[in-house]
C-alpha positions as CSV (number, residue, x, y, z in Angstrom):
1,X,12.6,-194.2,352.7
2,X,10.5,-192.0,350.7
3,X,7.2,-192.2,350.5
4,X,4.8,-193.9,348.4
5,X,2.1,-193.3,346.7
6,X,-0.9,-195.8,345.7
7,X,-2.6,-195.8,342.4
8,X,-5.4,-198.1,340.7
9,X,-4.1,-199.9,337.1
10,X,-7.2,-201.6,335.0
11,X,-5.5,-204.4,333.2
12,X,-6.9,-207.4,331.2
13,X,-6.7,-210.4,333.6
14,X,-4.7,-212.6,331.6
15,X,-2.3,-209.7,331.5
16,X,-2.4,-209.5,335.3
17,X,-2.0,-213.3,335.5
18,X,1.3,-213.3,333.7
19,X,2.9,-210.0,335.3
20,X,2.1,-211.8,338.4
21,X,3.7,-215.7,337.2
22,X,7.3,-213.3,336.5
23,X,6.9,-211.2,339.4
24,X,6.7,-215.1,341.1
25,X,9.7,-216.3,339.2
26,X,11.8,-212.6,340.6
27,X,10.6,-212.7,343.8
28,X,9.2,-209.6,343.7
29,X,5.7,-208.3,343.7
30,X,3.6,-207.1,340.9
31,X,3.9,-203.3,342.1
32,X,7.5,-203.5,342.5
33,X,8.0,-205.1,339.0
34,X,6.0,-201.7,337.6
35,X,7.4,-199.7,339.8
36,X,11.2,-200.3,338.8
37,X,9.8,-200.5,335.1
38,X,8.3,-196.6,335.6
39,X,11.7,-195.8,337.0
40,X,13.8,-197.2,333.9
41,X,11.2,-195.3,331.7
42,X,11.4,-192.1,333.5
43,X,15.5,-192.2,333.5
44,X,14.8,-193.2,329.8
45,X,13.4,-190.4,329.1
46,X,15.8,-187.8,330.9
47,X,18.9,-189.5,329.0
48,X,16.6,-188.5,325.8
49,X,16.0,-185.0,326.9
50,X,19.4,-184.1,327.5
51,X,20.7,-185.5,324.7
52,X,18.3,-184.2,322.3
53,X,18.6,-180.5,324.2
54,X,22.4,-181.1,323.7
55,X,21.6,-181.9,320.0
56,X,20.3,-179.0,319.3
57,X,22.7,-177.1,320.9
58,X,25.2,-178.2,318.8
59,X,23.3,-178.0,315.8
60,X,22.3,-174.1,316.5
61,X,26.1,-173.0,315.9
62,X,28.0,-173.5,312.6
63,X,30.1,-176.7,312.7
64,X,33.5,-176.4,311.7
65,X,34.3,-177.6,307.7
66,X,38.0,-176.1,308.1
67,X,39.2,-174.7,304.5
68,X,38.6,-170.7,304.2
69,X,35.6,-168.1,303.7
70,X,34.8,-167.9,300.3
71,X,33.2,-164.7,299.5
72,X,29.8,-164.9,297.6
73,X,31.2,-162.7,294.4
74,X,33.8,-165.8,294.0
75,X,31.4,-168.3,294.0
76,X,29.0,-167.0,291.6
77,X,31.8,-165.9,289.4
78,X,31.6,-167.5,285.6
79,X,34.8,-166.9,284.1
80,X,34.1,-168.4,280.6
81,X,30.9,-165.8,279.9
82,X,32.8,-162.9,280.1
């Protein structure tokens, strides 16, 4: 098991009083209600960063249209004033 680590959380008592009435109702304890609750924010987070790393990835190289190059001269070309 890996090891833990203990911290100190200042929350309002009436805040405390309901973590600790669901923590009741789960069986579990206060700390191991926040713990899991840090771990589903910190995988949260990871998804978010690779994604949005992956994101820009994608959006750093062209993204295929299909069709064919038009050359600049051919789109500026105005046929009718000349």
């Amino acid at each position: 098991m890996a090891a833990k680590h203990n911290i100190t959380l200042a929350i309002e008592p009436g805040l405390l009083k309901k973590a600790r009435a669901v923590a009741a109702r789960r069986g579990r304890s206060v700390s191991a209600l926040l713990a899991d609750e840090l771990r589903e924010l910190v995988a949260e987070d990871a998804q978010y960063t690779k994604a949005r790393k992956r994101a820009l990835s994608l959006l750093s190289s062209p993204l295929p249209m299909g069709g064919m190059p038009v050359a600049r001269e051919e789109l500026h070309e105005r046929r009718r004033l000349r």
